[in-house]
Backbone as a chain_set.jsonl record, in Angstrom:
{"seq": "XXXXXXXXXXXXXXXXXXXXXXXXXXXXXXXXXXXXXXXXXXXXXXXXXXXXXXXXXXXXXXXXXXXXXXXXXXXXXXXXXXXXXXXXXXXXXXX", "coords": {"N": [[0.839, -1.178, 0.0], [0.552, 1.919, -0.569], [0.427, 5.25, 1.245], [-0.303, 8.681, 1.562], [2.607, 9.332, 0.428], [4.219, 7.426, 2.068], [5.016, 3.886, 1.804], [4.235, 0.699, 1.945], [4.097, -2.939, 3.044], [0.922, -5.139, 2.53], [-0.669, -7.99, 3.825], [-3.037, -10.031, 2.41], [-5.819, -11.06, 2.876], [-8.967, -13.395, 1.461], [-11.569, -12.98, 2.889], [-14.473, -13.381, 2.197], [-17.191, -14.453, -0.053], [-19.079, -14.642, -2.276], [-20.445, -15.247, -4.942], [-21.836, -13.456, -8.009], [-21.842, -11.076, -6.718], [-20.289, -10.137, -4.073], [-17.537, -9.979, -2.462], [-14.903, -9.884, -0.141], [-11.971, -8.427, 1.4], [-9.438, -9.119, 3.857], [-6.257, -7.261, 5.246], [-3.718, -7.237, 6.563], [-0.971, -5.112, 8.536], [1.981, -3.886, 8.671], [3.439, -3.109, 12.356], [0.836, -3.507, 13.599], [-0.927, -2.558, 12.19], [-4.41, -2.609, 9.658], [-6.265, -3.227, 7.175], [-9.422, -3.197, 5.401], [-11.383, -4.484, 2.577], [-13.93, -4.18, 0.651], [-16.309, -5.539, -1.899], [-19.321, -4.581, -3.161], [-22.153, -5.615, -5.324], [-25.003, -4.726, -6.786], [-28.353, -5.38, -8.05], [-29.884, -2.558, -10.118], [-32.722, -2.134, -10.272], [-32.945, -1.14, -12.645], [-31.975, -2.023, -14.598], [-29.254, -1.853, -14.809], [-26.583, -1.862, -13.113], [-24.976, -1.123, -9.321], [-22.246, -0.507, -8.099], [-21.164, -0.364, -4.811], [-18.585, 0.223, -2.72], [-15.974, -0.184, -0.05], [-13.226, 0.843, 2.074], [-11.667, 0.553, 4.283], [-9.051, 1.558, 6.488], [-6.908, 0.927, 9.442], [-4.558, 2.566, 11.298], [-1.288, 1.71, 12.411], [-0.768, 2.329, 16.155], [-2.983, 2.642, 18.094], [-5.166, 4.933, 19.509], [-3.774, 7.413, 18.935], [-2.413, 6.86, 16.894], [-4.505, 6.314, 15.31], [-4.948, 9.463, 15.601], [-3.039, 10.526, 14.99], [-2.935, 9.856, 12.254], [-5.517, 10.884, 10.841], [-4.273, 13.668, 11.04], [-1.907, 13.455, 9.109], [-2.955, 12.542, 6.912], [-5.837, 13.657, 6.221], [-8.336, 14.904, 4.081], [-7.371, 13.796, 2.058], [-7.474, 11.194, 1.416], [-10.511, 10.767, 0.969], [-10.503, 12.017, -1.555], [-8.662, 10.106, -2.826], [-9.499, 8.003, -2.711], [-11.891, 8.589, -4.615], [-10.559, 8.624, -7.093], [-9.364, 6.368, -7.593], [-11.915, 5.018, -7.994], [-12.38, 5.773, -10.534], [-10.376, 5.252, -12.229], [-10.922, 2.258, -11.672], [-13.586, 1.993, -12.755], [-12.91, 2.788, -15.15], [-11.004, 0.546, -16.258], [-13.235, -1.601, -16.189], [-15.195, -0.797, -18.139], [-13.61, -1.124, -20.152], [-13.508, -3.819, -20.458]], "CA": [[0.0, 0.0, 0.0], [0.772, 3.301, -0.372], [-0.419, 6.197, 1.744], [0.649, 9.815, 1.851], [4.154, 8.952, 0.769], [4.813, 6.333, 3.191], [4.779, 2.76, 1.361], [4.4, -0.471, 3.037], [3.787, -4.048, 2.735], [0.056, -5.832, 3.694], [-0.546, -9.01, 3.595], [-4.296, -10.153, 1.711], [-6.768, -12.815, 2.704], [-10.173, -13.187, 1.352], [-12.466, -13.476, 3.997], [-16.041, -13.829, 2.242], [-17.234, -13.877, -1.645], [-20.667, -14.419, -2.95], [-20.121, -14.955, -6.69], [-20.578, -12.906, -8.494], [-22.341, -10.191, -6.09], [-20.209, -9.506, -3.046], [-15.935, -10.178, -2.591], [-14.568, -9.204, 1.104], [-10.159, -8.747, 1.438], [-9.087, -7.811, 5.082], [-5.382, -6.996, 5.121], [-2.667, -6.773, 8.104], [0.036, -4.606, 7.845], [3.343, -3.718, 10.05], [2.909, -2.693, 13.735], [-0.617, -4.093, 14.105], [-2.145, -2.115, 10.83], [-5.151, -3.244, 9.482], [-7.439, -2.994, 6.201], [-10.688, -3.455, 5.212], [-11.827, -3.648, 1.426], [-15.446, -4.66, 0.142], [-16.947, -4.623, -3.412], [-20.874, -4.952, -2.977], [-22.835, -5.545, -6.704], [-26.373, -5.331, -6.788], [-29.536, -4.674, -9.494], [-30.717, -0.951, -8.863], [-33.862, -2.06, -10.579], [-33.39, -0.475, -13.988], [-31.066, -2.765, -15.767], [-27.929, -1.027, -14.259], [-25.834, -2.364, -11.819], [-24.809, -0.569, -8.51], [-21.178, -0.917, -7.4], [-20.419, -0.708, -3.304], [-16.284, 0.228, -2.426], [-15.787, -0.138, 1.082], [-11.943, 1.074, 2.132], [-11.133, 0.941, 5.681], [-7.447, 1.207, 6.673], [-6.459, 1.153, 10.553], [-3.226, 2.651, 11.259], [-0.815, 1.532, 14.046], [-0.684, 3.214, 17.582], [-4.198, 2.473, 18.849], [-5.785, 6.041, 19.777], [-2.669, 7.981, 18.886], [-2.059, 6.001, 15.37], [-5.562, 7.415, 14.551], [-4.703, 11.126, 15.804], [-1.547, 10.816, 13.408], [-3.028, 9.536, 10.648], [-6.009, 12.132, 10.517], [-3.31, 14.945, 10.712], [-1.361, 13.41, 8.066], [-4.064, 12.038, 5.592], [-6.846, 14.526, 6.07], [-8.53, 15.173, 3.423], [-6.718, 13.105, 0.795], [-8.524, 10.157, 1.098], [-11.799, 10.71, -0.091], [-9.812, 12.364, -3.107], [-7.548, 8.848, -3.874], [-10.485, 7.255, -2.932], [-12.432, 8.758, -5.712], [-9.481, 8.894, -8.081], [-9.377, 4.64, -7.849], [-13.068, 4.591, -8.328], [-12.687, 6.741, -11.568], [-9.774, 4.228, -12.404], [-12.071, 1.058, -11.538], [-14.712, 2.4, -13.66], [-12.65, 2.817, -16.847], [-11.099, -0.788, -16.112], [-14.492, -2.234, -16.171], [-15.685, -0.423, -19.075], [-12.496, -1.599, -21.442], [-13.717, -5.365, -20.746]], "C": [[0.881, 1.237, 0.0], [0.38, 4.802, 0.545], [0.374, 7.267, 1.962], [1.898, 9.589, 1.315], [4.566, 8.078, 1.385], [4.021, 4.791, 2.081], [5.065, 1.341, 2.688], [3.788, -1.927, 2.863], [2.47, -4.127, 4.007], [0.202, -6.809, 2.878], [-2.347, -9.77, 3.301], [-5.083, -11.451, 2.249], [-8.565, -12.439, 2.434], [-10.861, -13.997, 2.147], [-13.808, -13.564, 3.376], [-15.916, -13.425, 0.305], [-18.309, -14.727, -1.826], [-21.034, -13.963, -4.369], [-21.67, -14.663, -7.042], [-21.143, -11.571, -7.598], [-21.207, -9.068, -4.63], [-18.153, -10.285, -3.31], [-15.663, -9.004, -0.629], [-12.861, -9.279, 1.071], [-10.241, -8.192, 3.117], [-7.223, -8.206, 5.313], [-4.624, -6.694, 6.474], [-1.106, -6.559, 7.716], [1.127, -4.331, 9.404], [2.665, -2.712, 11.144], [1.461, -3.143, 13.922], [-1.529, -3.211, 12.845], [-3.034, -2.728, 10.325], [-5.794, -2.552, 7.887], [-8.533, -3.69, 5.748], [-10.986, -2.589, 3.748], [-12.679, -4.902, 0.676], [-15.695, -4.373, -0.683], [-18.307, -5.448, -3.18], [-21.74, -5.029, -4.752], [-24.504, -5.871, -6.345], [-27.217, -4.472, -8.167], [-29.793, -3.634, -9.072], [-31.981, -0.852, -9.566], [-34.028, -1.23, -12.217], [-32.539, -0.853, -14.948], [-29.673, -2.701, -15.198], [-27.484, -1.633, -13.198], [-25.02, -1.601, -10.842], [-23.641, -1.181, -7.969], [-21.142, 0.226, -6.117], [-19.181, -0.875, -3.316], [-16.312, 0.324, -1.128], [-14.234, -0.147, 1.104], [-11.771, 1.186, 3.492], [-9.525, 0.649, 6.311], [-7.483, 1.81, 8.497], [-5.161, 1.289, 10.712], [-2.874, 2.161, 12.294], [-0.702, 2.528, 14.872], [-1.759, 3.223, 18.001], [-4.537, 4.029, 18.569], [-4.649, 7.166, 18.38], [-2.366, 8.143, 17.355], [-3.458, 6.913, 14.459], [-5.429, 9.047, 14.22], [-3.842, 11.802, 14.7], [-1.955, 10.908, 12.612], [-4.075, 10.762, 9.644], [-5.054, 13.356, 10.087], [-2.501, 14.711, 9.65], [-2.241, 13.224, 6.558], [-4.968, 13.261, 5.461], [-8.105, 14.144, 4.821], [-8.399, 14.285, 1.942], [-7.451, 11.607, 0.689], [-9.676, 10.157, 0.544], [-11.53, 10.963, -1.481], [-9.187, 10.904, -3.708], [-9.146, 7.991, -3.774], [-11.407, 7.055, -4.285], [-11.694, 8.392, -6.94], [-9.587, 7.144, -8.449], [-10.796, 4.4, -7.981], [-12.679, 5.081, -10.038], [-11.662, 4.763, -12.897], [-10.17, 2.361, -12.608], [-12.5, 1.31, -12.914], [-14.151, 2.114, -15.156], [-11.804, 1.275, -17.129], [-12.215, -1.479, -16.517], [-15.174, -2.328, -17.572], [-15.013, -0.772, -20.332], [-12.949, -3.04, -21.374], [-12.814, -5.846, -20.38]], "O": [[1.908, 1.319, 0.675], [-0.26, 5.457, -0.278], [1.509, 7.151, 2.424], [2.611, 9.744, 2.307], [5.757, 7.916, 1.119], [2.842, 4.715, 1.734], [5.719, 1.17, 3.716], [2.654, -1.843, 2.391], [2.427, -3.777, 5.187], [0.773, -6.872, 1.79], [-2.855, -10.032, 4.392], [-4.85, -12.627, 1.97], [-9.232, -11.561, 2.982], [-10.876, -15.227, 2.213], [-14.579, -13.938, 4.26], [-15.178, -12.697, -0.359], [-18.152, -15.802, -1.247], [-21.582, -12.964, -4.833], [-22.595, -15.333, -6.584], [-20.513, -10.65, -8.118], [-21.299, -7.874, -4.344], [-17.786, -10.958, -4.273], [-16.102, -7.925, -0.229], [-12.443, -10.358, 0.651], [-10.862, -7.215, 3.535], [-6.919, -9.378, 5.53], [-5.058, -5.909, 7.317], [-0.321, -7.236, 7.052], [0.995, -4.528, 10.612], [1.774, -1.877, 10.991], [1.17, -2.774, 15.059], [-2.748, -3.34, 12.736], [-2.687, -3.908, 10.369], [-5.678, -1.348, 7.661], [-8.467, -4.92, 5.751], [-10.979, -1.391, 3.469], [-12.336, -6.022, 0.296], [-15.601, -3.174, -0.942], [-18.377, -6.669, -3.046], [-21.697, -3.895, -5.228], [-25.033, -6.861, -5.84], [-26.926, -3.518, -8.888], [-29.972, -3.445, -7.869], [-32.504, 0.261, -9.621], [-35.08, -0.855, -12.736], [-32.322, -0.214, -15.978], [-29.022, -3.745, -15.213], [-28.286, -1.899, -12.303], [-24.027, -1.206, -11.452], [-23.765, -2.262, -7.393], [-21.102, 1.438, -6.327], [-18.61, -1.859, -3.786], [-16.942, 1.359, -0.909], [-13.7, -0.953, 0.342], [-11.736, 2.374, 3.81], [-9.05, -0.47, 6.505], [-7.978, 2.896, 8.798], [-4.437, 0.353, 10.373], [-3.677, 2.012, 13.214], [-0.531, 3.657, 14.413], [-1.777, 4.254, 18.673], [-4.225, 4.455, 17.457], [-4.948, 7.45, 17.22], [-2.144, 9.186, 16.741], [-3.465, 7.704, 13.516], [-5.652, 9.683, 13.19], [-3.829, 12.81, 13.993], [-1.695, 11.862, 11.878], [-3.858, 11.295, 8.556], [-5.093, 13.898, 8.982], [-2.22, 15.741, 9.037], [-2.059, 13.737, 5.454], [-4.773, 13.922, 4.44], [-8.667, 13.049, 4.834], [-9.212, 14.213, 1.02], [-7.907, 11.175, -0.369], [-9.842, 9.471, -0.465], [-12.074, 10.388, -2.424], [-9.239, 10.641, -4.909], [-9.728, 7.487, -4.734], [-11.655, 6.007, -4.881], [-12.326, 7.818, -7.826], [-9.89, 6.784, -9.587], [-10.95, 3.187, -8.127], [-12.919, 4.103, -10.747], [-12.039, 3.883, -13.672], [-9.77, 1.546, -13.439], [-11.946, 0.951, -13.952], [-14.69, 1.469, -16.055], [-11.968, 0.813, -18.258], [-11.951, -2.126, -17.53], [-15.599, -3.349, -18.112], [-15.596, -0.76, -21.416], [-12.734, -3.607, -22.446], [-12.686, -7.067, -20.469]]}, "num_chains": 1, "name": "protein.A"}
C-alpha cells in the first residue's frame, strides 16, 4: 500500500465472496495495521448495476495512530479514494 508517501507491505486474505455479487479482502500490515476492502454488486432495478467500495485502513498506535493519521491524511482520502473509483470504472468499461 501506499499512503501519503509512506509505502508499506500488507498481507491479503479473502475473507467472504458471494459470486458474483459480493468479494470481502481484510489486510494486516506492520505494527498491528489493518485494512478493510469490500466490493458490494447489486440490481438498482433499472437494468444497471450498482457498485459498493468499502476502504477501511487502521493505522498503528491504537488512539494515537488514529490522531496521526487524521493529521497526516486529512482530506486526501476521499480524493484517492475517488481517483481509484474513476480508475475502476474505466477498467471495467475496457472489458
Amino acid at each position: 500500500m501506499h499512503v501519503r508517501g509512506f509505502r508499506f507491505q500488507v498481507h491479503w486474505t479473502l475473507v467472504s465472496v458471494q459470486e458474483p455479487t459480493l468479494a470481502e479482502w481484510k489486510g494486516r500490515g506492520p505494527a498491528h495495521s489493518g485494512a478493510r476492502i469490500r466490493y458490494v454488486l447489486t440490481d438498482n432495478g433499472d437494468g444497471a448495476t450498482e457498485f459498493e467500495y468499502t476502504n477501511e485502513f487502521t493505522p498503528p498506535g491504537g488512539r494515537l495512530g488514529n490522531f496521526a493519521s487524521r493529521m497526516i491524511v486529512g482530506a486526501a482520502s476521499e480524493r484517492e479514494a475517488h481517483n481509484s473509483l474513476i480508475r475502476l470504472k474505466a477498467l471495467l468499461e475496457r472489458g
